[in-house]
C-alpha positions as CSV (number, residue, x, y, z in Angstrom):
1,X,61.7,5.5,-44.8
2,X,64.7,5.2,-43.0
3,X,63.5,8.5,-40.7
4,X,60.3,6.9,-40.1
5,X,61.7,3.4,-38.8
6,X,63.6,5.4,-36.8
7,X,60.8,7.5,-35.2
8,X,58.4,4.4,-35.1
9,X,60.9,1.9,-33.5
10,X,60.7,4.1,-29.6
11,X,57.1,4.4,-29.7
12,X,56.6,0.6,-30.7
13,X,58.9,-1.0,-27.8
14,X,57.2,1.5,-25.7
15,X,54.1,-0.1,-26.8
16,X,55.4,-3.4,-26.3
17,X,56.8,-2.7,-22.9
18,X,53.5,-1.6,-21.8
19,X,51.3,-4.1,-22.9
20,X,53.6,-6.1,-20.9
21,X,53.1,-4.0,-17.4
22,X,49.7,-4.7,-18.4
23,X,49.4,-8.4,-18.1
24,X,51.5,-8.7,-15.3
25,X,50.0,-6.2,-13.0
26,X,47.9,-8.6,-11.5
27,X,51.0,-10.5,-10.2
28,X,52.6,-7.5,-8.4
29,X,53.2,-8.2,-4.6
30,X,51.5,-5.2,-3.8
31,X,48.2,-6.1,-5.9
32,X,45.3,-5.9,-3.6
33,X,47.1,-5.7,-0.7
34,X,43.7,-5.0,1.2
35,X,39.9,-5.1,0.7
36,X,38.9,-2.2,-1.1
37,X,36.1,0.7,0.0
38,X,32.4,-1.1,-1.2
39,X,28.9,-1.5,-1.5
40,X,29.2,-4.8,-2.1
41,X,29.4,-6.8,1.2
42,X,30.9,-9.6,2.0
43,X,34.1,-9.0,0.5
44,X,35.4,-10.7,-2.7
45,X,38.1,-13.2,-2.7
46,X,41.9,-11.3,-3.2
47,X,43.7,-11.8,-6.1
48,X,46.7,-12.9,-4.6
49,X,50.4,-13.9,-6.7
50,X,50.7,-17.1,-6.5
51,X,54.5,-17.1,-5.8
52,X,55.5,-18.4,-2.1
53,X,58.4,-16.1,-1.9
54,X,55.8,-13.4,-0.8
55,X,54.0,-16.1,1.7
56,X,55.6,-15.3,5.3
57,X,58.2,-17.8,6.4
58,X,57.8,-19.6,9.5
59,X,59.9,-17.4,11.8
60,X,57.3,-14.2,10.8
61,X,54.8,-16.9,12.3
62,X,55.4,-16.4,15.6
63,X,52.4,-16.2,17.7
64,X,52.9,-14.8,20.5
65,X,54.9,-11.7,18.7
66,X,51.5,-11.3,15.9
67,X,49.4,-11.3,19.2
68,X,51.4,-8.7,20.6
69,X,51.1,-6.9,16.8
70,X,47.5,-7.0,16.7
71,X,47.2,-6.3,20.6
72,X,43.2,-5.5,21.3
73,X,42.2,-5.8,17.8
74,X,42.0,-9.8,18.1
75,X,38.7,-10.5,18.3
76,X,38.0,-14.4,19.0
77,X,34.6,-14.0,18.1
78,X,35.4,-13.0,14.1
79,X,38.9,-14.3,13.8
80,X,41.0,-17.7,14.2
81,X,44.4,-18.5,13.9
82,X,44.0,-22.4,13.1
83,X,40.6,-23.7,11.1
84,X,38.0,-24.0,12.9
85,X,36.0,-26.9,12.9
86,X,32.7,-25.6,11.5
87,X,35.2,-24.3,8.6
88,X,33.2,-26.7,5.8
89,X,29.5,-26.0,7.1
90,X,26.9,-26.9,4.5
91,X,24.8,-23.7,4.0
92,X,21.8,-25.2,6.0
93,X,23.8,-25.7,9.0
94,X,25.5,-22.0,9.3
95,X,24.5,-20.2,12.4
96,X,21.5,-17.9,12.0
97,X,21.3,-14.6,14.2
98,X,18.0,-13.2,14.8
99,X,18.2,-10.2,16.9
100,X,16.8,-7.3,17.8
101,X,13.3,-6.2,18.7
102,X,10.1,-5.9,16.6
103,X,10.1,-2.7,14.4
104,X,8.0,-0.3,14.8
105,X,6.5,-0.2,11.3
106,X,5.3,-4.0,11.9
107,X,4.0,-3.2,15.8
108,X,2.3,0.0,15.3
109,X,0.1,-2.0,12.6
110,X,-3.4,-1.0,12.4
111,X,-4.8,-4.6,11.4
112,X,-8.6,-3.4,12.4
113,X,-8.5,-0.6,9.3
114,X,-8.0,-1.6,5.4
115,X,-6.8,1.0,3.0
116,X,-10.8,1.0,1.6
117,X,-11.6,2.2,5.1
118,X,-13.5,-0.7,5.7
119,X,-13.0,-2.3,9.2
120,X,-12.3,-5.6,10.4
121,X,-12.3,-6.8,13.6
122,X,-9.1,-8.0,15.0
123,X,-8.7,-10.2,18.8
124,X,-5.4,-8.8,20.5
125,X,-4.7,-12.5,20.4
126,X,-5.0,-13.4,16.5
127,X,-2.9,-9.7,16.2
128,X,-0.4,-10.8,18.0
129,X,0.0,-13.9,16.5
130,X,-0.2,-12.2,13.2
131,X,2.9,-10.0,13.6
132,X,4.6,-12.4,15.2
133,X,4.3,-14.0,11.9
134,X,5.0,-11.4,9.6
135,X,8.2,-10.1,11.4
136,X,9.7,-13.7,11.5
137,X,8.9,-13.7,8.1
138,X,9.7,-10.4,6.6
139,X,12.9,-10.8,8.9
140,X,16.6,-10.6,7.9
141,X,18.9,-12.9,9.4
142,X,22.8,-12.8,9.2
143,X,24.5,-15.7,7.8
144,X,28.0,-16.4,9.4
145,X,30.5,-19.0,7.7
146,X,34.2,-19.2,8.5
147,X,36.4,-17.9,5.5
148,X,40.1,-18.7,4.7
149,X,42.1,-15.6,4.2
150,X,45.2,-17.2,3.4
151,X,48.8,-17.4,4.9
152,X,49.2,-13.8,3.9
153,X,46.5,-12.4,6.6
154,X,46.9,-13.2,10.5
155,X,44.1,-14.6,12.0
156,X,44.3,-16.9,8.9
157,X,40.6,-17.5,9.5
158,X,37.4,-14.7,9.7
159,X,33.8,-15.1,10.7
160,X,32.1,-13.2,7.2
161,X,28.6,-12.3,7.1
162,X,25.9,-12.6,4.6
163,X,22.3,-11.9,4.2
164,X,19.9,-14.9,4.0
165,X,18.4,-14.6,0.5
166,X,17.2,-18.1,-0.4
167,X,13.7,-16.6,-0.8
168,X,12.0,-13.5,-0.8
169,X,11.5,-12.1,2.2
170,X,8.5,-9.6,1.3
171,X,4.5,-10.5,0.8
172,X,3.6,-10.4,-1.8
173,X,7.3,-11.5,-2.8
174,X,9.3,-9.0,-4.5
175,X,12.1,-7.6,-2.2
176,X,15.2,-9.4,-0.9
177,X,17.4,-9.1,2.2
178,X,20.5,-7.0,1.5
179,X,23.2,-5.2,3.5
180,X,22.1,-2.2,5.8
181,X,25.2,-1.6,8.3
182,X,28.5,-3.2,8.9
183,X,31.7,-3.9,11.7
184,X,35.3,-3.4,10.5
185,X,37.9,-5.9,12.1
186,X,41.5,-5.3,12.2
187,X,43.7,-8.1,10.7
188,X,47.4,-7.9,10.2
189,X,48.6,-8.2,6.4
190,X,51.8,-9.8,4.9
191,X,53.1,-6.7,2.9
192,X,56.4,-7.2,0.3
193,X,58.0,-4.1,-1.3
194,X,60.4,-5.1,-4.0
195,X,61.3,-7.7,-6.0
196,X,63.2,-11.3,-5.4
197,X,66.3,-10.4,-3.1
198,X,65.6,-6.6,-3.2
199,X,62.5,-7.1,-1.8
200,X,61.7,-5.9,2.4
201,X,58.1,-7.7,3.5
202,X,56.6,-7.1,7.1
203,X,53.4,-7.0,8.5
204,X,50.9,-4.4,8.3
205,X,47.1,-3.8,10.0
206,X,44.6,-3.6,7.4
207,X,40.6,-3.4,8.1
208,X,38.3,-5.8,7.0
209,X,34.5,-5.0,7.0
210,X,31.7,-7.5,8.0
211,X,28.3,-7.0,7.6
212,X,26.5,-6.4,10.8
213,X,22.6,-6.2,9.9
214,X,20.5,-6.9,6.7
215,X,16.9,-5.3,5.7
216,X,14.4,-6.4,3.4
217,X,14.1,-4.1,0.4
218,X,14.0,-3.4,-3.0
């Protein structure tokens, strides 16, 4: 019995020990440290460890030397380093982009043939009109909304895209607007190697993709 305890005791703290990896692994300073390789645009929210020893102090805060960091890759357009004011936008008042000129699946429509082979007569008037309408409403606009990063990225602030999908934008309905192509921005990331006074932090340049054009499909 004695052997056995003996044999059993290693294997049991080794068990114990990593259980206990385990469940703190999410905590790690390096967890996440940037937005992984997906499909599924906009990016999720980081798990970040909630401990401010691994937020930047004030001195790593210095504009003018993260400016200098990030050099061309600020982009005004997508990025801020204080909130901007249309931070807290209720979804109806987000900024819609609609851009781009009619597809050619929708302008090369034969409206004067149906698939029966009977004919109907069509004004160039009413046709025009007609997909007019059905582009604005088969359409895919991109959504933009101001997101907080956190201390730990600089700019603080990014411009994220989404798809519109409050209804369906087929007819008969159906299909939905979803990600076709997307931008990657360049934000600098507070990095930390170690633990409590062993540790070394500094920033690093990470990329962050936004979507840049949605489509209606299935």
């Amino acid at each position: 019995m004695g052997c056995s305890l003996q044999m059993l005791l290693p294997l049991l703290l080794l068990s114990l020990l990593s259980a206990h990896l385990g469940s703190c692994q999410h905590y790690l300073p390096h967890y996440r440290l940037r937005p992984s390789p997906s499909d599924h645009l906009p990016v999720p929210g980081l798990h970040e460890d909630p401990d401010p020893e691994y937020d930047p102090r004030e001195q790593d805060l210095v504009e003018r030397t993260l400016r200098k960091k990030l050099g061309s890759n600020f982009d005004p357009n997508f990025m801020s380093i204080s909130a901007p004011a249309q931070l807290n936008l209720s979804h109806t008042q987000l900024e819609l982009r609609v851009h781009g000129p009619m597809p050619n699946e929708i302008k090369k429509l034969d409206l004067s043939e149906t698939p029966y082979g009977k004919r109907v007569k069509v004004g160039k008037k009413a046709r025009r009109k007609f997909l007019q309408w059905l582009w604005t409403y088969t359409h895919c606009p991109v959504v933009y909304a101001w997101k907080d990063l956190g201390v730990r990225f600089w700019p603080r602030y990014i411009k994220e895209a989404n798809c519109f999908n409050e209804r369906s934008c087929s007819f008969p309905e159906g299909m939905f607007c979803k990600p076709v192509k997307s931008i990657t921005k360049t934000f600098l990331r507070w990095y930390c190697q170690g633990f409590l006074r062993q540790k070394y932090c500094t920033w690093i340049p990470v990329q962050y993709p936004i979507i840049s054009e949605c489509k209606c499909s299935c």
